[in-house]
C-alpha positions in Angstrom: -20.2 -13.5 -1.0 -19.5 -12.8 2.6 -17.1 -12.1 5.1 -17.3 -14.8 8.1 -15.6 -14.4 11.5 -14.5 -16.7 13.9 -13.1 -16.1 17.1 -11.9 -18.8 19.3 -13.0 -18.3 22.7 -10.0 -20.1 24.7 -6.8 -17.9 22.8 -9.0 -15.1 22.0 -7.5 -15.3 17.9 -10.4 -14.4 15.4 -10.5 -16.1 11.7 -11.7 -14.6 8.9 -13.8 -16.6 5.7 -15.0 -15.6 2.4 -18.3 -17.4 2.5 -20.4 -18.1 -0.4 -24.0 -20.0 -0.5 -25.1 -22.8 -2.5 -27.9 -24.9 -3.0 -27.8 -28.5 -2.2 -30.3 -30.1 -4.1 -30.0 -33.4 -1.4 -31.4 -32.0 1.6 -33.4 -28.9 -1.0 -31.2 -26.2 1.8 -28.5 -23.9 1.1 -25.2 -24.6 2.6 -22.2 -22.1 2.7 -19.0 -22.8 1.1 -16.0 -21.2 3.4 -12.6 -20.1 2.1 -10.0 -19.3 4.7 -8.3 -16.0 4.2 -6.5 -15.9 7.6 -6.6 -14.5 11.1 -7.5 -10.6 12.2 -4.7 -8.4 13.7 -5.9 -7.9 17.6 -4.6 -4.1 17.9 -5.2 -2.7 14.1 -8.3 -5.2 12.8 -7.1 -5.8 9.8 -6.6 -8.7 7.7 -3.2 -10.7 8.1 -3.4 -12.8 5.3 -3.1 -16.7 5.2 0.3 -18.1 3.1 -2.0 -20.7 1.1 0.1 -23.7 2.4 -1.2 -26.4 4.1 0.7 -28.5 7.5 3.2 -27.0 9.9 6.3 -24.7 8.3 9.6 -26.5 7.7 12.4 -25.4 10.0 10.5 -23.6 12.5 9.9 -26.4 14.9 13.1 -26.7 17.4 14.4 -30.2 17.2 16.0 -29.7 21.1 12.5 -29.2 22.4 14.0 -26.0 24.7 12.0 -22.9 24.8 14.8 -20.7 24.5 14.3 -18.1 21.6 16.6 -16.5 19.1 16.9 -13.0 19.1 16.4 -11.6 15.9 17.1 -8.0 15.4 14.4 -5.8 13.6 15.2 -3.4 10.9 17.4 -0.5 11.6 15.3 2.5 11.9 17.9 4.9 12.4 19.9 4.0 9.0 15.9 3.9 7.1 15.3 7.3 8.7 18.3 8.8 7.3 17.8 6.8 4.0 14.4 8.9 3.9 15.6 12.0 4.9 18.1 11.7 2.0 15.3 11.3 -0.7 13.2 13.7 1.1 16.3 16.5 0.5 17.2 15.4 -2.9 13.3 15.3 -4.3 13.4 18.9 -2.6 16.3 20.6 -4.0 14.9 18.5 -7.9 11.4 20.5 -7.1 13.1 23.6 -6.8 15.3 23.1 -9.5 11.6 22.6 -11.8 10.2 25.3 -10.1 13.0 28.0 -11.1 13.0 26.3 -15.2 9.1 26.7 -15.3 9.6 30.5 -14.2 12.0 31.4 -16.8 10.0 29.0 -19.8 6.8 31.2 -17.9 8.8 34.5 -18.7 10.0 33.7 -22.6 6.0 32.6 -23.1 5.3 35.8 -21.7 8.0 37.9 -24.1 6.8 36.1 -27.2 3.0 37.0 -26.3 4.1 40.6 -26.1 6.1 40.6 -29.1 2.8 38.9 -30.9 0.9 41.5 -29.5 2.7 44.0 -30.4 3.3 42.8 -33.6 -0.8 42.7 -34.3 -1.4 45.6 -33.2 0.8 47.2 -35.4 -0.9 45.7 -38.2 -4.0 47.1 -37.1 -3.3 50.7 -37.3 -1.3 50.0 -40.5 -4.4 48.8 -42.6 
């Protein structure tokens, strides 16, 4: 099983297969079997995957034949910036708030192992 690209030579787009061999016992030759997993990002190289469907989408073909687009805005980076930041604070101050219980658990394990110590030891000289 192999990876198989295509790239169209008048848009430039590459397509990417899963290929896999088989024997045909008719003409005694191995033919491939291709799977279409979709087309390859031009800037990144990666993989944008295929949606499985077959035929044209519903509703994206414009019934007035115009080429005028609709502006759609993209996500608000501003507002997912300040979301972050908000986590990014909160998951700091919770760290530091772990960070100051573990110190005083550290410190009572500490005490106790003195006290034990302490209390061995002076079992040892008593005996």
């Amino acid at each position: 099983m192999s990876i198989v690209r295509y790239t169209n030579k008048k848009t430039g787009v590459v397509t990417l297969y899963e290929s896999t061999s088989y024997y045909d016992p008719v003409t005694k030759q191995s033919r491939p079997k291709r799977k279409y997993l979709g087309t390859e990002d031009p800037t990144t190289g990666k993989l944008i995957p295929s949606t499985n469907k077959r035929g044209r989408k519903k509703g994206t073909e414009d019934t007035t034949n115009s080429k005028v687009h609709k502006n759609v805005a993209g996500p608000d980076y501003q507002l997912l910036y300040e979301q972050q930041k908000k986590e990014c604070v909160e998951k700091e101050k919770k760290i530091r708030e772990l960070e100051k219980a573990n110190r005083i658990l550290y410190g009572y394990l500490e005490r106790v192992r003195d006290t034990l110590n302490g209390m061995l030891t002076n079992k040892e000289t008593e005996q």
